[in-house]
Backbone bond lengths (Angstrom), bond angles and torsions (degrees), N, CA, C in turn:
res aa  C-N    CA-C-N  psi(-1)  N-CA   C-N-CA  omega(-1)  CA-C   N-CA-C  phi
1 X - - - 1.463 - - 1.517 109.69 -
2 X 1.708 111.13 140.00 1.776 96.28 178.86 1.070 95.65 -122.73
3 X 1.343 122.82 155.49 1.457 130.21 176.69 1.593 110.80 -154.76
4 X 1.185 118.15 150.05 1.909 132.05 -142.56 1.497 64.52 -94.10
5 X 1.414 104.68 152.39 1.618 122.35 152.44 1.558 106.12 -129.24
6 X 1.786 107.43 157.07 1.469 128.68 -165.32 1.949 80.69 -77.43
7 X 1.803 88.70 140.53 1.807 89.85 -176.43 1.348 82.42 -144.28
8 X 1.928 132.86 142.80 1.019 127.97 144.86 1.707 136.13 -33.64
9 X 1.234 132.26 114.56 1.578 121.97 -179.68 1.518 97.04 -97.25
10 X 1.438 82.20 165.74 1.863 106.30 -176.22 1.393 89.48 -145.32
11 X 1.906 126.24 139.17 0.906 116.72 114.01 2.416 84.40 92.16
12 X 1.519 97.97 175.71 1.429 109.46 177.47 1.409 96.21 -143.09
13 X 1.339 114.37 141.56 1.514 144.49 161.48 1.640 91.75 -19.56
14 X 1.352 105.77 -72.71 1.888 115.36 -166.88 1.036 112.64 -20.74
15 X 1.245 110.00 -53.25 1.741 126.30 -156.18 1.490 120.15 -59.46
16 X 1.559 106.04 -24.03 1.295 120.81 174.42 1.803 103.54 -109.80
17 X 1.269 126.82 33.74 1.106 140.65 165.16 1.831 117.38 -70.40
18 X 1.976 107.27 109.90 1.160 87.42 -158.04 1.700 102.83 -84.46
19 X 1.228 113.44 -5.13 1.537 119.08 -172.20 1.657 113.59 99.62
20 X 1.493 107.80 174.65 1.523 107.74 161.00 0.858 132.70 -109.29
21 X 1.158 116.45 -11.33 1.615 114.44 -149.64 2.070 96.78 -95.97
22 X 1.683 97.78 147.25 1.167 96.34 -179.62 1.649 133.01 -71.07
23 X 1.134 140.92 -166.67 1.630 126.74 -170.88 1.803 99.66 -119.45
24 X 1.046 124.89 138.43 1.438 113.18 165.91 1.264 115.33 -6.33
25 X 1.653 121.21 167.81 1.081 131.28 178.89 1.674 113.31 52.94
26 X 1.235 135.52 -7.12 1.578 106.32 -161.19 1.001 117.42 -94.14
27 X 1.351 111.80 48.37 1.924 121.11 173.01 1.266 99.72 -85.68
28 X 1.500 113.82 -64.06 1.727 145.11 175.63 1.623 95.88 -27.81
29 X 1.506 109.92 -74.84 1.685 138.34 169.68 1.742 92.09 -10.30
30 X 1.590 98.28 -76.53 1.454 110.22 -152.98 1.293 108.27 -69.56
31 X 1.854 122.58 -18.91 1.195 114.38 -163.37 1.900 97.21 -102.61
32 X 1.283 121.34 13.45 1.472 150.40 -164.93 1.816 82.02 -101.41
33 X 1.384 105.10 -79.53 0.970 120.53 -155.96 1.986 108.31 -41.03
34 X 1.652 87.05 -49.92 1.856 90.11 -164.72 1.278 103.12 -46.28
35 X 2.032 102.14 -61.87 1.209 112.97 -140.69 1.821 106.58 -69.90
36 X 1.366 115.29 -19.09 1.722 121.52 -161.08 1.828 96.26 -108.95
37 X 0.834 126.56 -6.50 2.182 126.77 -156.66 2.027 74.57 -151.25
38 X 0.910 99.87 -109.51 2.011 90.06 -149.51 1.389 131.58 -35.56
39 X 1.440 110.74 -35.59 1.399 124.09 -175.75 1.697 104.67 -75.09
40 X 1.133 130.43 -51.50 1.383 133.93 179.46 1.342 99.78 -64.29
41 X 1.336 138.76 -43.65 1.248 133.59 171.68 1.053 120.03 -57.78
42 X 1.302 145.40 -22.59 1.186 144.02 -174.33 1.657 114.87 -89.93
43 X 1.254 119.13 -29.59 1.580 122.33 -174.46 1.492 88.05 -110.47
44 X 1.340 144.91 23.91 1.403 135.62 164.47 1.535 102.79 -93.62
45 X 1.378 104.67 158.84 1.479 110.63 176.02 1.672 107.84 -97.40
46 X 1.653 104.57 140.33 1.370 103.57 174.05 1.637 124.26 -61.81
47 X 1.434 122.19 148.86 1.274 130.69 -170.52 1.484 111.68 -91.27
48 X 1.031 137.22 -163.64 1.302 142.75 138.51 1.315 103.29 97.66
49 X 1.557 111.70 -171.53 1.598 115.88 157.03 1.329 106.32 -153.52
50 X 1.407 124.84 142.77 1.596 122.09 164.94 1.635 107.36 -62.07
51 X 1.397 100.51 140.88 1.908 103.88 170.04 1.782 103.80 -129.19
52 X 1.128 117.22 156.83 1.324 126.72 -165.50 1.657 86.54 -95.86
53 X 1.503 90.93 118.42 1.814 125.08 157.45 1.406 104.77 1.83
54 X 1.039 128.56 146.48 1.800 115.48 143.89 1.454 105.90 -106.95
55 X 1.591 116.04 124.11 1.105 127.17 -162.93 1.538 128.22 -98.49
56 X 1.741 85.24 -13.45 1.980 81.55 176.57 1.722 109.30 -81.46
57 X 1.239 109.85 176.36 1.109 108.78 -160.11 2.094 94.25 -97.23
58 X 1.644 99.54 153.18 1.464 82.33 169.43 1.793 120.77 -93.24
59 X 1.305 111.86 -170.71 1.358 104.22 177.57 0.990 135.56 -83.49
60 X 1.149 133.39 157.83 1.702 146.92 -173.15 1.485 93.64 -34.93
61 X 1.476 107.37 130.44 1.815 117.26 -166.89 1.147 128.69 38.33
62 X 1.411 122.25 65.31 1.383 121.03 -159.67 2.306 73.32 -173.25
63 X 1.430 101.63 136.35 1.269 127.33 -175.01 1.792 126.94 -126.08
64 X 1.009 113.24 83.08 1.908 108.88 -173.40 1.177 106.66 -71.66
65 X 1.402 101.02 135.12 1.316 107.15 179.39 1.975 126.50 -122.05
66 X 1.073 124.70 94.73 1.552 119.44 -152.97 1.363 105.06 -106.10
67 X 1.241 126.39 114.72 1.283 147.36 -176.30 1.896 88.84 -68.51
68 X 1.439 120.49 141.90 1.454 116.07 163.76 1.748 107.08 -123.04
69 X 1.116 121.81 -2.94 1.089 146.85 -154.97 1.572 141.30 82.72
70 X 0.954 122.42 -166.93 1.726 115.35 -147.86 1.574 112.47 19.60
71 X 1.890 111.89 -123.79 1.382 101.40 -174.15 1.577 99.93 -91.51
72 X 1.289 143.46 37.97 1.642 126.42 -174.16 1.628 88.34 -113.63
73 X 1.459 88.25 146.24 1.955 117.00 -172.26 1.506 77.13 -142.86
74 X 1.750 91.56 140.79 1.612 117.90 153.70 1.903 97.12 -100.32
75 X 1.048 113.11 122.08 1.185 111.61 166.40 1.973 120.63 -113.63
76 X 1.262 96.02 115.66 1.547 117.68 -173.48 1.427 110.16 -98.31
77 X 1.474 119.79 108.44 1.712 147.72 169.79 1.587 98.40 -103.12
78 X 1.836 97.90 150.57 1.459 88.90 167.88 1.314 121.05 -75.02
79 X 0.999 134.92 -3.59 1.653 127.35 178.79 1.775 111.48 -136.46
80 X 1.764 113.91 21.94 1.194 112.24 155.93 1.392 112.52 -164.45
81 X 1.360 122.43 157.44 1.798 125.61 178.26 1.501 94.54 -116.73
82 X 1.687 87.52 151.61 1.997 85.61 -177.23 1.750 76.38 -145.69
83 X 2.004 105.88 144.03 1.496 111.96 165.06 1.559 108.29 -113.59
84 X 1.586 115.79 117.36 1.527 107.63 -168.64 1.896 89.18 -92.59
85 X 1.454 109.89 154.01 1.145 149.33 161.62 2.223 84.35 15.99
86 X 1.663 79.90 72.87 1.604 95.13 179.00 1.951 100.57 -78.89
87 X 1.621 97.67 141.62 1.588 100.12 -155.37 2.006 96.49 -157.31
88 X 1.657 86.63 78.85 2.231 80.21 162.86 1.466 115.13 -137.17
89 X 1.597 90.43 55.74 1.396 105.23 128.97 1.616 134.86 -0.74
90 X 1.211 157.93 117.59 1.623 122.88 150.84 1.978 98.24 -112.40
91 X 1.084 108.99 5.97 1.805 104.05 167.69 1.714 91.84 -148.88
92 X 1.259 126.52 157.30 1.519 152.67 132.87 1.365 97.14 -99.08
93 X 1.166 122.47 115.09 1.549 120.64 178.80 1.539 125.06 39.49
94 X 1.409 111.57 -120.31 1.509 110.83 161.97 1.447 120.61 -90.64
95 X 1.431 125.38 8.57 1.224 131.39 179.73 1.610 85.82 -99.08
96 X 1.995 93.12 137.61 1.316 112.42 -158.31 1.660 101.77 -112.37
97 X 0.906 147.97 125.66 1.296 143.84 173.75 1.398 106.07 -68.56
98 X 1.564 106.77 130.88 1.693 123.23 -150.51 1.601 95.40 -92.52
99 X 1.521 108.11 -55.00 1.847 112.81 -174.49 1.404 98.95 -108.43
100 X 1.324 109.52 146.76 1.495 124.91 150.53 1.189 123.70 -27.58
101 X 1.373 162.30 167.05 0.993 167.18 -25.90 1.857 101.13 114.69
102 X 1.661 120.31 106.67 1.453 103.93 -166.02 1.185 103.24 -73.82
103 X 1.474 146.53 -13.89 1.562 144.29 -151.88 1.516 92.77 -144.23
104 X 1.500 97.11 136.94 1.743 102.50 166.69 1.399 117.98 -66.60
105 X 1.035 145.15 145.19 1.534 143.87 -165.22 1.295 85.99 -78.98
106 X 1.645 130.81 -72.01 1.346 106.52 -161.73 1.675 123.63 -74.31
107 X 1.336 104.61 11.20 1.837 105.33 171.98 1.513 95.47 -92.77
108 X 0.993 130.79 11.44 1.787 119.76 167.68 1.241 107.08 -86.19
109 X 1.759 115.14 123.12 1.506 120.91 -179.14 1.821 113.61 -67.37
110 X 0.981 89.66 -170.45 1.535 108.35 -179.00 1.376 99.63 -70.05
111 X 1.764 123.14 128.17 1.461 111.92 -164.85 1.609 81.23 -101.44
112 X 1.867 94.76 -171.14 1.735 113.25 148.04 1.166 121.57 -51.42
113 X 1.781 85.46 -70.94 1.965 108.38 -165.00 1.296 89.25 -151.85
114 X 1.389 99.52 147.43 1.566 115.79 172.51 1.719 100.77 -103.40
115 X 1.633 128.34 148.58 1.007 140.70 -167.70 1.330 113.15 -121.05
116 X 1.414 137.76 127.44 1.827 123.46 175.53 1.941 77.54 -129.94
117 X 1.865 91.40 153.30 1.263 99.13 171.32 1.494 105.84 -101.03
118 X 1.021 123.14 -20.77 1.462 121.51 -179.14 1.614 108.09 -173.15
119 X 1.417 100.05 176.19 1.723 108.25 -173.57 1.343 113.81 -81.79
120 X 1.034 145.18 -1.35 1.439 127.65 172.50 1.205 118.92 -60.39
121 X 1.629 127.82 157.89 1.303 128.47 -154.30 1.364 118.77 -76.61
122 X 1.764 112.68 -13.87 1.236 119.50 -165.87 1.331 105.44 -91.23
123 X 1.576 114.72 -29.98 1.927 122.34 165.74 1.662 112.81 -97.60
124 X 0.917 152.33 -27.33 1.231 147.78 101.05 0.913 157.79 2.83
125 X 1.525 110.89 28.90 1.652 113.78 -153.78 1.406 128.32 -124.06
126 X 1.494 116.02 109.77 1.376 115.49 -136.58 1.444 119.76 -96.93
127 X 1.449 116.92 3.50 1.145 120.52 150.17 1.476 125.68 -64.71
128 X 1.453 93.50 -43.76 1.704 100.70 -178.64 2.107 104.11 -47.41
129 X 1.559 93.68 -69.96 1.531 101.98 178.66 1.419 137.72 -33.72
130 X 1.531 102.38 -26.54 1.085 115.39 -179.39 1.219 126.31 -64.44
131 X 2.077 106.29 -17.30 1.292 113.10 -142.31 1.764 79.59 -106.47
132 X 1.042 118.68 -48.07 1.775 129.93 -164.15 1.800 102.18 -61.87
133 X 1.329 86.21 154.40 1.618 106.23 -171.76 2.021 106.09 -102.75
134 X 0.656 100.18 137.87 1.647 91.32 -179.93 1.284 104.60 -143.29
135 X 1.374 125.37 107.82 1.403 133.16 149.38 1.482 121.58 -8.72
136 X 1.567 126.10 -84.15 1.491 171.53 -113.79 1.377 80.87 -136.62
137 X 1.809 155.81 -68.75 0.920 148.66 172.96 1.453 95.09 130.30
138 X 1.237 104.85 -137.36 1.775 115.07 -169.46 1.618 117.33 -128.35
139 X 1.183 113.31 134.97 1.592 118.69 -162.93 1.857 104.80 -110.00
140 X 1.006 116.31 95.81 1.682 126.73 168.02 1.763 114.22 -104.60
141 X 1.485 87.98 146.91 1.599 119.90 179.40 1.617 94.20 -53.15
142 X 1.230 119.28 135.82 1.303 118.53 145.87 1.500 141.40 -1.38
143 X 1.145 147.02 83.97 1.525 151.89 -174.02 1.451 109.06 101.27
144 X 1.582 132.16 14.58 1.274 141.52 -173.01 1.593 126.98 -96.76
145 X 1.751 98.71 -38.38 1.172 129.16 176.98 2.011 105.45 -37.88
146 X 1.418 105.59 -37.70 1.900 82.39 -174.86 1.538 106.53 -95.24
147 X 1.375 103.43 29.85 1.390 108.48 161.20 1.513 131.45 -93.94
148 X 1.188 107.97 -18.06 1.488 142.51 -145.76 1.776 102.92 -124.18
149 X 1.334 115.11 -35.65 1.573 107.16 -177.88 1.035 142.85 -71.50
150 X 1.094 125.04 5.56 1.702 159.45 160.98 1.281 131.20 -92.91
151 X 1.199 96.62 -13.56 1.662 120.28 165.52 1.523 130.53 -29.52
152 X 1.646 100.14 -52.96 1.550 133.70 -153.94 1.875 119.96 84.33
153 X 1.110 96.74 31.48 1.937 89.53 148.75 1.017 112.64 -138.21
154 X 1.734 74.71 163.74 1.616 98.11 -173.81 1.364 132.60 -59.63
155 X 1.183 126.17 11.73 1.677 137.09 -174.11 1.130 103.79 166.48
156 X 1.451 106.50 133.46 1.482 126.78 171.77 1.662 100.90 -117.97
157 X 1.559 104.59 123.36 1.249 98.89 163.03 1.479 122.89 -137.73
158 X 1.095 110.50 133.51 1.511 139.17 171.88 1.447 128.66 -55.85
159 X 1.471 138.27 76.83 1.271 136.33 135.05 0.981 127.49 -59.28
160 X 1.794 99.97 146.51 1.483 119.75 160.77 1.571 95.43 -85.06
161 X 1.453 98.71 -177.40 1.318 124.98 164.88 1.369 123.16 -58.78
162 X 1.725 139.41 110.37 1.402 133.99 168.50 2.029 78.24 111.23
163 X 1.055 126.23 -10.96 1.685 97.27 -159.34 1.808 96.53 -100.99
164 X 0.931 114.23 144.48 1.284 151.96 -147.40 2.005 107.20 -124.95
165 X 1.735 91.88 120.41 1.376 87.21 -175.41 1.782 92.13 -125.18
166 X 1.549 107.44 171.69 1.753 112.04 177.02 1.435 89.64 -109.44
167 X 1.514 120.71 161.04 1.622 130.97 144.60 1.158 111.00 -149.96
168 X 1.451 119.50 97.40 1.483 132.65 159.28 1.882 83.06 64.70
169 X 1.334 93.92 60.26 2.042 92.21 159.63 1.534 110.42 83.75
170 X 1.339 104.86 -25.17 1.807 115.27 175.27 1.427 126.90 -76.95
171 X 1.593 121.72 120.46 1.228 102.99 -175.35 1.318 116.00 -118.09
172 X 1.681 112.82 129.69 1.738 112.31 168.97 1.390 111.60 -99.60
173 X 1.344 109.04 124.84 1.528 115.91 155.26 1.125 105.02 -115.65
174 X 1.837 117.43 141.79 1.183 154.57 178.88 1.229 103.03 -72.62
175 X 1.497 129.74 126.50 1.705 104.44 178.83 1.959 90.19 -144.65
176 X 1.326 105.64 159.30 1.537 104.20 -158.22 1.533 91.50 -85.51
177 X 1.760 102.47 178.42 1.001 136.82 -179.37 1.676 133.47 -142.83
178 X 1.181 147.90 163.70 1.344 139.38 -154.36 2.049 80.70 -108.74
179 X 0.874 124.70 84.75 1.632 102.70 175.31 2.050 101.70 -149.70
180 X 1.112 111.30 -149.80 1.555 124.00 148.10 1.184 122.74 -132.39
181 X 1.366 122.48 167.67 1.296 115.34 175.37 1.786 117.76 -118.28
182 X 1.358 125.67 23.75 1.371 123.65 -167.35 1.440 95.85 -81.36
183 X 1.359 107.04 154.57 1.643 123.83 165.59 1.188 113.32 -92.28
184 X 1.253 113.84 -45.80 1.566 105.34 157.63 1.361 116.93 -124.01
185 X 1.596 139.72 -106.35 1.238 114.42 -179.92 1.812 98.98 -118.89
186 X 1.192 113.84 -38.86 1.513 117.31 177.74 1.663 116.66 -40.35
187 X 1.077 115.68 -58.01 1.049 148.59 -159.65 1.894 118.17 -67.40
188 X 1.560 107.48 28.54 1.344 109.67 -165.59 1.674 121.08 -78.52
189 X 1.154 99.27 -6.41 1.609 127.60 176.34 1.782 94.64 -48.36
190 X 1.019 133.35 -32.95 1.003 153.22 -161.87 1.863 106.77 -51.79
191 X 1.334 139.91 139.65 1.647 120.99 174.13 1.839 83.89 -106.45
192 X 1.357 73.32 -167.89 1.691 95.73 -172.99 1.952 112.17 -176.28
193 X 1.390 91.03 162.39 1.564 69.90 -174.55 1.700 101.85 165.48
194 X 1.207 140.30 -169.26 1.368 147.45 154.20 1.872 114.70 -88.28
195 X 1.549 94.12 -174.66 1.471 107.08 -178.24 1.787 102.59 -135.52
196 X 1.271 125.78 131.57 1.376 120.02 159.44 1.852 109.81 -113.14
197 X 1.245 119.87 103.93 1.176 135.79 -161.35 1.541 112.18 -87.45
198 X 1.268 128.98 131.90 1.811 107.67 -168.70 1.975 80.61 -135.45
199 X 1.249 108.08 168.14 1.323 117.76 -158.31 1.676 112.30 170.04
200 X 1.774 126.24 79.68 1.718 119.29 177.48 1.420 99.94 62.87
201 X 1.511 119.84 52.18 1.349 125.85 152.85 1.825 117.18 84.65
202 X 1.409 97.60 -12.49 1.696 106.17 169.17 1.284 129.57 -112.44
203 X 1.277 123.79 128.15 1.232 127.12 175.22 1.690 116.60 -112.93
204 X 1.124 93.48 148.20 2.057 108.72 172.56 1.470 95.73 -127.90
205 X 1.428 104.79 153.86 1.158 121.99 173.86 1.746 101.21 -114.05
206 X 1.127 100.39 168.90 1.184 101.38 -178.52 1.501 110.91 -155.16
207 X 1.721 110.92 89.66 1.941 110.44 -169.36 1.361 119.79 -44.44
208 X 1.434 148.77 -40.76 1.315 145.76 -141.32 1.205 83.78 60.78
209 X 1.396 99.22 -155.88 1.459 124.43 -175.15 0.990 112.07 -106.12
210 X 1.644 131.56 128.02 1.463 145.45 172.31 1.325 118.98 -143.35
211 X 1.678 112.82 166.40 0.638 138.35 128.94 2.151 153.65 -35.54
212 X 0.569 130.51 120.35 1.456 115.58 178.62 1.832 92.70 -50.70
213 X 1.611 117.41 133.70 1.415 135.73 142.84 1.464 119.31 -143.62
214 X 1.298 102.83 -170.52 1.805 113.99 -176.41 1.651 92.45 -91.95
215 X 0.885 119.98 30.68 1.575 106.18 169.53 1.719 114.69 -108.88
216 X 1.383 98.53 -31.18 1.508 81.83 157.28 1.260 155.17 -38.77
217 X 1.400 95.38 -26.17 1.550 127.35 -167.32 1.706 90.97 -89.66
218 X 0.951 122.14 -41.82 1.715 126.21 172.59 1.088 126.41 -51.39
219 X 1.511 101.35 -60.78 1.196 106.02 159.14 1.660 141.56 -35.78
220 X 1.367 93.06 -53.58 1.558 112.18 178.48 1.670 110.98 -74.13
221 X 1.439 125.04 -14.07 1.175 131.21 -178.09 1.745 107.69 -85.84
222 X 1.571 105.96 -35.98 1.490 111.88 170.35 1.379 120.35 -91.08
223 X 1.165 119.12 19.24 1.589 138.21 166.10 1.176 133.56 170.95
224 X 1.842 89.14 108.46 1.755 108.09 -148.07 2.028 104.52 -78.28
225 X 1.144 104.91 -3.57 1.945 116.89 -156.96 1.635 89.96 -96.56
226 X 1.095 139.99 -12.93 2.095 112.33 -146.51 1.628 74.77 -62.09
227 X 1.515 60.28 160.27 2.080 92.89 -178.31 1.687 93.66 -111.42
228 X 1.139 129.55 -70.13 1.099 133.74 -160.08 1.798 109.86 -114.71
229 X 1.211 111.26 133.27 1.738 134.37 -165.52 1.672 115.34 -126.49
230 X 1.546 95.04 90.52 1.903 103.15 -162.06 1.968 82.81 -91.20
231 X 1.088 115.60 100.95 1.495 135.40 174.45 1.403 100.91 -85.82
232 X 1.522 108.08 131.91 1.603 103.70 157.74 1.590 118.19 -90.90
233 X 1.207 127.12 139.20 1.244 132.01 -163.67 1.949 108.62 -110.20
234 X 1.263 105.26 -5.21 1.965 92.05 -150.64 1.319 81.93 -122.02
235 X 1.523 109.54 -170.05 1.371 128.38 179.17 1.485 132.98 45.63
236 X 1.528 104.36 43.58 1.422 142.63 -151.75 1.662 84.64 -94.67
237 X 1.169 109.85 -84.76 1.740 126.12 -177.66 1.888 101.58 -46.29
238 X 1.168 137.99 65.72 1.058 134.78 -151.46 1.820 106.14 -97.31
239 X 0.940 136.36 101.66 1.200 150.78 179.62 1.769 108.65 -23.72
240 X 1.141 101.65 -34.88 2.173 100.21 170.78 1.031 105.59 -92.57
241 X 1.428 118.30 -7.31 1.746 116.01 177.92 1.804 123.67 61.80
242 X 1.777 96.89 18.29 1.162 104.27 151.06 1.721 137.37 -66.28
243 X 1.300 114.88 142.23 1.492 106.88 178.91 2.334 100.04 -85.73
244 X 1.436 88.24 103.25 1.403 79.89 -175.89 1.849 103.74 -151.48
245 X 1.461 109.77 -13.09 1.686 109.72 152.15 1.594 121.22 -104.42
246 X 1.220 134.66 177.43 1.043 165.32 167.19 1.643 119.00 -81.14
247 X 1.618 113.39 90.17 1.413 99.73 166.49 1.812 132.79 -51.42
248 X 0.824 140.77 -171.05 1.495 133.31 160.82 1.548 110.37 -67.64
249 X 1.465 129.14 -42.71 1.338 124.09 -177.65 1.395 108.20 -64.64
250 X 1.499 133.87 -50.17 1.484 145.63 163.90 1.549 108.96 -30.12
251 X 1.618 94.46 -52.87 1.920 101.43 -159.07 2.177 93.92 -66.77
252 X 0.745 110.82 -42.79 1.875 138.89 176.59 1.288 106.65 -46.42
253 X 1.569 120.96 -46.85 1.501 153.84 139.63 1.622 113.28 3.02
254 X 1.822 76.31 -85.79 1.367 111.13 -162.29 1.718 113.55 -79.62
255 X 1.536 103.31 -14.16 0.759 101.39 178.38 1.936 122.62 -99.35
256 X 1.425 99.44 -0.12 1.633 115.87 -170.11 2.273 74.54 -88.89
257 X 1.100 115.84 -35.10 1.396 112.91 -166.78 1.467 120.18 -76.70
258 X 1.299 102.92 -38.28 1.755 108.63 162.61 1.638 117.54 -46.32
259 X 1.635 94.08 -53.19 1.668 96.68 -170.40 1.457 110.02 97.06
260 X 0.980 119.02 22.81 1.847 124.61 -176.95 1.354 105.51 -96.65
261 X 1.341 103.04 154.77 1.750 111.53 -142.01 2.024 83.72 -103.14
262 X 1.242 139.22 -24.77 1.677 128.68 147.48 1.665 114.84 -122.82
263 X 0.996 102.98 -178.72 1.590 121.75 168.95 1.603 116.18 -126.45
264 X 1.201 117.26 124.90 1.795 119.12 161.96 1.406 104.08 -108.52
265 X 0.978 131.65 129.76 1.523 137.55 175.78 1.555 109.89 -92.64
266 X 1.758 110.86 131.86 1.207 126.02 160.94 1.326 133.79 -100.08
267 X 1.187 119.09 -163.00 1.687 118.22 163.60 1.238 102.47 50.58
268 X 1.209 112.85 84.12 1.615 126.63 -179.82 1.229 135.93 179.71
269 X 1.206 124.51 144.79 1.879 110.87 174.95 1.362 113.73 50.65
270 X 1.355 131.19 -2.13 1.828 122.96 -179.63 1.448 98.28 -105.76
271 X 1.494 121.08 -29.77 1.948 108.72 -179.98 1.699 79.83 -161.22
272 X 1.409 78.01 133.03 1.813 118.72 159.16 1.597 110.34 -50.11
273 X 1.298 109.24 87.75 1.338 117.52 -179.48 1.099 122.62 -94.11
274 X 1.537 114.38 -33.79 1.709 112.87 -157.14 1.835 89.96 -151.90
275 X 0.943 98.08 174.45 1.892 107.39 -168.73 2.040 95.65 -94.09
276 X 1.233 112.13 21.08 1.253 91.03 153.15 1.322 151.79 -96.13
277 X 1.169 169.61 45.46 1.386 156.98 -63.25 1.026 117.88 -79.99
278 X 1.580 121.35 133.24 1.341 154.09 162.99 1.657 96.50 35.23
279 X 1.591 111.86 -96.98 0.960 145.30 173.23 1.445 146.49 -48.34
280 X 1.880 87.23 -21.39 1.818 94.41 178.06 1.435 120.01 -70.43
281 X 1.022 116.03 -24.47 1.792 100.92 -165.33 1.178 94.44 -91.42
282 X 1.649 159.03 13.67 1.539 137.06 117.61 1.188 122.23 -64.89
283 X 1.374 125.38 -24.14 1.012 116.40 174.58 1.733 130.76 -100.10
284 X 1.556 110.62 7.67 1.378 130.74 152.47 1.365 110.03 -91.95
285 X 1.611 126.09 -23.49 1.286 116.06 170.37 1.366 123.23 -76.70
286 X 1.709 113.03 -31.15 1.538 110.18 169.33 1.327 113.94 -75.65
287 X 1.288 138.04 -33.25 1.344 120.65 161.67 1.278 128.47 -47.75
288 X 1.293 103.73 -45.21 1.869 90.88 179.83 1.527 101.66 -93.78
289 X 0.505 141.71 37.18 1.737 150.43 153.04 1.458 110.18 -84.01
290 X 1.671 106.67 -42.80 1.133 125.32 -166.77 1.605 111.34 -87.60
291 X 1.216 101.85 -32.73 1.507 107.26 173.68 1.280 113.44 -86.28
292 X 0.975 131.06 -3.96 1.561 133.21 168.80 1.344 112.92 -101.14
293 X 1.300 132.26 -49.89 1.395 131.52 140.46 1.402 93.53 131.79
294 X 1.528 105.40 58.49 1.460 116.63 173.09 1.341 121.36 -127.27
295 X 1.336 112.46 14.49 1.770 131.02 178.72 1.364 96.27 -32.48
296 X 1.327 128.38 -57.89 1.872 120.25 -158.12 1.649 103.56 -73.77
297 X 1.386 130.92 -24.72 1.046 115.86 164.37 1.830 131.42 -94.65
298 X 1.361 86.21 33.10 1.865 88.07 169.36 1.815 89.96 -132.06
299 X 1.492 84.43 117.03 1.482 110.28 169.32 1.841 111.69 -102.36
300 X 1.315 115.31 118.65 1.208 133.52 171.99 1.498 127.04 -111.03
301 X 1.459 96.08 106.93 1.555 104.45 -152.87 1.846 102.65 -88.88
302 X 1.397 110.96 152.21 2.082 118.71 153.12 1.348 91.76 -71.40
303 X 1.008 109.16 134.06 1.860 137.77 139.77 1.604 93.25 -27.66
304 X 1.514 105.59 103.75 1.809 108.69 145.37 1.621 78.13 111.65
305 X 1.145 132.24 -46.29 1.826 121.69 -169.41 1.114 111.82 -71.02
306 X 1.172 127.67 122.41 1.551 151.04 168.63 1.441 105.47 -71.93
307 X 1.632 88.09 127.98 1.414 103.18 174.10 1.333 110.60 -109.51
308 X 1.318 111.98 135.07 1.709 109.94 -178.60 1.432 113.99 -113.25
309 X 1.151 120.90 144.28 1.548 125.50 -167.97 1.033 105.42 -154.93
């Protein structure tokens, strides 16, 4: 059974509105972007490999966590599964998906609730959804829901920001983000934002996509326990030259600001997002991990391997 619970608000979605419009220069950006990120992507061969789910459940306070690539996590509790902003894609347009997909879409069991942080096409993706089973149904940002109802589940439900739902003992809170939420450009009415998921004493958070803001710090003040901090790391060097991702030093940031006891890093290496290369934002994230002297808490997962914590 799910049911909305009364949650303190702060503040409006807007406020952390990163805008659309692009920044000087992003002709150069975009013509950076094709010729060095899309074009090499397209005649490269995909990486990775799909691996079959691990399906038993783990133990009482103990949380699996399976990277599938870009921002989608299977997240495994002993008494619930949650799929955040599930995404297997193999093109967004001419952007080519670089690695495989770690889990076969149709070897994913019957979840709780499925989770999207917002409408863009890369978390948003409605082939994928179509395919997954959801108990509890599907959980969207504010103004998203008549995107989602045709899907095939049984309930779509709609948070704002700060609001807080139960499922059979499980709790999602909606928590903001520095980003936008349009699907295409009209359409900014749209929220957006992260998920902090609690489930038999463990919680993961889960950013969406952001920006560096002071809300991190909020976050972490209204929940002193996360265990686990799925940070996006890539698409920093952003081709409109908006401030609207998270470099690795930011995500490192945000994550000394949460207060979460590891980090797994997302948004990376699965699609050519931003004009930075392949490889840098793990390898700017382990350096300053390293220079701060937090190496044991950045966990870097294979596509499809479950991490348990």
């Amino acid at each position: 059974m799910l049911r909305k619970r009364d949650y303190p608000k702060t503040g409006q979605v807007s406020a952390h509105y990163s805008g659309l419009l692009p920044q000087k220069g992003w002709p150069g950006r975009n013509y950076k972007f094709f010729r060095h990120r899309i074009v090499p992507g397209i005649f490269s061969k995909r990486g990775g490999l799909s691996q079959d789910p691990v399906l038993t459940v783990p133990d009482n306070g103990c949380v699996r966590v399976t990277w599938v690539g870009h921002a989608s996590f299977l997240l495994q509790f002993a008494d619930h599964s949650v799929m955040v902003d599930p995404n297997w894609a193999r093109w967004h347009g001419f952007v080519k998906r670089l690695r495989e997909p770690g889990l076969p879409l149709k070897a994913i069991p019957e979840l709780d609730l499925v989770l999207v942080s917002h409408a863009h096409f890369d978390h948003l993706h409605k082939p994928s959804l179509k395919v997954l089973q959801s108990r509890g149904g599907i959980v969207v940002p504010r103004g998203s829901a008549n995107l989602v109802r045709k899907l095939g589940f049984p309930a779509v439900h709609e948070m704002k920001v700060w609001d807080a739902i139960e499922y059979n003992n499980m709790n999602v809170i909606h928590t903001p983000s520095h980003h936008w939420g349009a699907r295409y450009l009209h359409d900014i009415h749209r929220d957006y934002g992260g998920y902090l998921v609690e489930s038999g004493g463990k919680s993961v958070f889960h950013c969406g996509d952001s920006a560096w803001f002071d809300g991190f710090a909020e976050i972490g003040r209204r929940h002193q326990n996360i265990d686990v901090a799925l940070m996006p790391i890539g698409a920093y060097d952003a081709p409109s030259g908006r401030d609207v991702h998270l470099n690795p030093e930011e995500a490192v940031r945000a994550f000394a600001e949460l207060g979460a006891k590891v980090m797994i890093p997302m948004h990376y290496g699965t699609f050519p997002l931003g004009n930075e290369p392949i490889g840098e934002p793990v390898e700017r994230l382990l350096m300053e991990a390293d220079r701060l002297g937090i190496s044991e808490k950045i966990l870097i997962p294979e596509e499809g391997v479950g991490i348990e914590w």
